[in-house]
N, C-alpha and C positions, 0 to 999 in steps of 0.2 A: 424885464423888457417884453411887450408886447409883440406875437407876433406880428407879420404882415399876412394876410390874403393873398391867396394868387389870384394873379389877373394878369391875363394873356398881351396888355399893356407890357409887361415889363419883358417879357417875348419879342415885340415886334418891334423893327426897327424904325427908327427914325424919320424915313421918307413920306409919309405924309405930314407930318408937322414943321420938313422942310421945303415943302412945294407950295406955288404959290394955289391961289384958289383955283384955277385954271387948271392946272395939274391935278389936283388932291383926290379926285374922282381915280384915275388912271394908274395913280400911285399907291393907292388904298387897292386895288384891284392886283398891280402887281404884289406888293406884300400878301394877297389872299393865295394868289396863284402859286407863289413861292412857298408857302406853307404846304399844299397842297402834292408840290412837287418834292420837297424834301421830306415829308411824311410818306410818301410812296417811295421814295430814294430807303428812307431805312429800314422801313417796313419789311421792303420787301430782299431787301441784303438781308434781315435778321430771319427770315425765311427758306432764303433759296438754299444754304447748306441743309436745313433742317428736309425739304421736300428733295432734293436731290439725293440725301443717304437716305432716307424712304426709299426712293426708286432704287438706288445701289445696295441693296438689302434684303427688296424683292425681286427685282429682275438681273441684279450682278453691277460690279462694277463698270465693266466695260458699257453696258447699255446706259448707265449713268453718265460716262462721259461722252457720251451721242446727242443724248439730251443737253448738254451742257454746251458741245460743239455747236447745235442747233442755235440753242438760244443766244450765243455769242454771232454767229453769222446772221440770226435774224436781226442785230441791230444796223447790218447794212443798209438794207434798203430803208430803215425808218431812217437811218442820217441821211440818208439819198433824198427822201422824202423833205423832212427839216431845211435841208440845205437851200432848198427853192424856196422857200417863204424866210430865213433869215438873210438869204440875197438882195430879198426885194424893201427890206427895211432901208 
């Protein structure tokens, strides 16, 4: 049995090949975006333990979890921010 080749075809979903022509532009663009956004989604979870017990290693637990309280409350104001432009859709 012959392998297959990869190719990022077999990756992507569906949504351009079911939009009409009018769409395929926009739909091609959200599957880019989505790749984009899920690559930074795991990236960087398979990261943050790894730089967070760095920090808790060098400077102590407790300043790690400062850091952590931070970055958790910094996602307020970007959904604050989000919210007004997914409103207007």
């Amino acid at each position: 049995m012959a392998m297959r080749r990869f190719s990022w075809e077999n990756f992507t979903p569906p949504a351009p090949q079911m939009s009409s022509e009018q769409r395929r532009a926009a739909s091609v663009a959200a599957v880019a975006h989505a790749r984009i956004f899920y690559t930074g989604t795991i990236g960087s979870s398979a990261l943050a333990p790894v730089l967070f017990g760095r920090v808790g290693d060098t400077l102590g637990a407790w300043h790690a979890l400062e850091l952590v309280a931070a970055f958790v409350l910094l996602t307020l104001p970007l959904a604050a921010l989000l919210r007004g432009s997914l409103l207007r859709r």
